[in-house]
C-alpha positions, 0 to 999 in steps of 0.5 A: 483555500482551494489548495488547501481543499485539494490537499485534503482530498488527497490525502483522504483518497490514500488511505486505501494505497496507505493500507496496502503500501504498509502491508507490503512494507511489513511483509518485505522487511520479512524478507517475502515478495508479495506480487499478489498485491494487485489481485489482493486488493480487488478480492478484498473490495470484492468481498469486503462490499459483499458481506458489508452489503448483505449483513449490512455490517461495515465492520464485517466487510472490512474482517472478510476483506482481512481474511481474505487479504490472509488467506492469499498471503497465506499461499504466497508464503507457503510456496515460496517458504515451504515449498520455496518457489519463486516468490515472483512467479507465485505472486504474480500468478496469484494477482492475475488469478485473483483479479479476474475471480474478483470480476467472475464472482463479483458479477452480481453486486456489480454497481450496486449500492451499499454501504459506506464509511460514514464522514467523522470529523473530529471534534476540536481537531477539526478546527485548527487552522489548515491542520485541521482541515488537511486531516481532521475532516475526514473519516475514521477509516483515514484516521485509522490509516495515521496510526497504522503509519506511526504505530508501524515506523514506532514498531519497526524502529524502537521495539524488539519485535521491530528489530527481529522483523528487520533481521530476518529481511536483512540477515536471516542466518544470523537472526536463526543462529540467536534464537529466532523461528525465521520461519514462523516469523516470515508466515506471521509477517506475510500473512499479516501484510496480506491482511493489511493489502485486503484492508486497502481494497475494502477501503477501496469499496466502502470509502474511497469509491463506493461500489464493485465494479469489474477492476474496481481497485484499477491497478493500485495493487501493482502502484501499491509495489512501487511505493514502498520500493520508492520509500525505501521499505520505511513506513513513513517514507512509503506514506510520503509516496502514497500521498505524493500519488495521492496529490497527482491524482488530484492535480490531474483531475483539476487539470482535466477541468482547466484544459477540456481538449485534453483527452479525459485519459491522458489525466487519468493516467498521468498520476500512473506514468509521473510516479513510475518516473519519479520510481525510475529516477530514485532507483537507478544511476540516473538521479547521480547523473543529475546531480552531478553538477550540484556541490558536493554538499548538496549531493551528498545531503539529496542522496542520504534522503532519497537512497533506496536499500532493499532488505539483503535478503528479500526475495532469497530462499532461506533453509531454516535447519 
């Protein structure tokens, strides 16, 4: 049972990596880079505590986090669609930038107490056997994070809309020549990431680790970018990356109680450092080096499931005439 208990927490502690990682999904299937994934994440905790906070409203803190989340989107899409500068330098500028707003006008509500998510267990569902307790005795906000995966795949992968998404990341060009504003759509997409990003750090400060502090979010927004490159840019691919990462973490903190000699900051980075690995080895020629002595058979079938494709247009400059 004790397995079974740290599944359950974490798969509960991704949600916050599930919001941004779908985010970033959804804005690089469009064909943009958003490296602001990091400063994002600590604006939205930011401002998502503080209006949760003093309007004692739960709701409102996740919108501002959104809009917050949009607005930042918003800058990375009008460089690099608009103006069409890198997207790499503009993100990446925009995540140090963001980060250390946060801190500066996050200062006062440092370790403050407020508001969290309220625990929500369904009822009925929450008492199938070890189902249940995986992912029935939780909160709303985990719930949530179910269907964002489901809706977000089903959206992708057997709707038009899903289909046009997808093409103006692959073959833009070809998307414009049958009708489609690639630009507006590419906007929409990136705004709307960035929304999704800013969620994530919110569920950060009102769920996951209740409060502000100065880099609340500790580098998730940046492990938010690994995952979605390990799942492939597919929704449910990128959610099996966030749980993976999810289950490090618990691991590492059972591991901290069983070996107390060990520094407390080799556990806490450990999560960090085996998914970078694990990153490395599913995007590069490393992995067919390593499976080389398997059967044919095996190979093939291993390199169907872990083969990782960008979108063919992600992160190049289209000139929409």
């Amino acid at each position: 049972m004790e397995i079974i208990a740290i599944l359950a927490t974490a798969i509960a502690t991704s949600t916050p990596l599930i919001f941004a990682c779908i985010g970033e999904t959804i804005t690089e299937r469009a064909g943009i880079i958003n490296l602001s994934a990091e400063g994002t994440m600590l604006m939205g905790a930011m401002a998502g505590f503080a209006v949760a906070k003093y309007t004692n409203n739960l709701l409102l803190g996740f919108l501002a986090a959104a809009i917050v989340g949009a607005l930042i989107a918003l800058i990375v899409a009008f460089g690099s669609i608009t103006l069409k500068q890198s997207q790499v330098a503009i993100g990446f500028v925009l995540a140090l930038l963001f980060a250390d707003l946060s801190s500066f006008l996050g200062n006062p509500i440092v370790r403050v107490p407020g508001p969290t998510v309220p625990s929500f267990k369904l009822p009925l569902l929450q008492d199938i056997p070890i189902f249940g307790q995986l992912f029935f005795q939780s909160d709303l906000l985990v719930y949530a994070s179910y269907a964002l995966i489901a809706f977000t795949w089903f959206y992708f992968y057997r709707t038009k809309q899903g289909l046009l998404l997808r093409a103006i990341g692959e073959q833009p060009a070809a998307a414009f020549a049958r009708g489609t504003n690639v630009v507006w759509l590419r906007y929409f997409y990136t705004i709307l990431g960035g929304a999704l990003i800013g969620i994530g750090g919110a569920a950060f400060s009102l769920d996951f680790k209740a409060g502000w502090s100065h880099r609340h979010t500790a580098g998730y927004g940046w492990i938010a970018l690994a995952i979605v490159i390990f799942g492939g840019w597919n929704p449910l691919r990128v959610a099996l990356g966030a749980y993976l990462f999810g289950i490090l973490q618990s691991l590492a903190s059972v591991a901290q109680s069983a070996i107390p000699d060990v520094p407390t900051q080799v556990f806490a980075v450990a999560p960090f450092a085996l998914m970078i690995l694990v990153l490395v080895l599913t995007s590069s020629d490393l992995l067919e080096r390593i499976l080389m002595p398997l059967p044919p058979v095996w190979k093939r079938a291993i390199g169907q499931t872990i083969n990782i494709s960008p979108p063919a247009a992600l992160g190049k400059k289209f000139e929409q005439d």
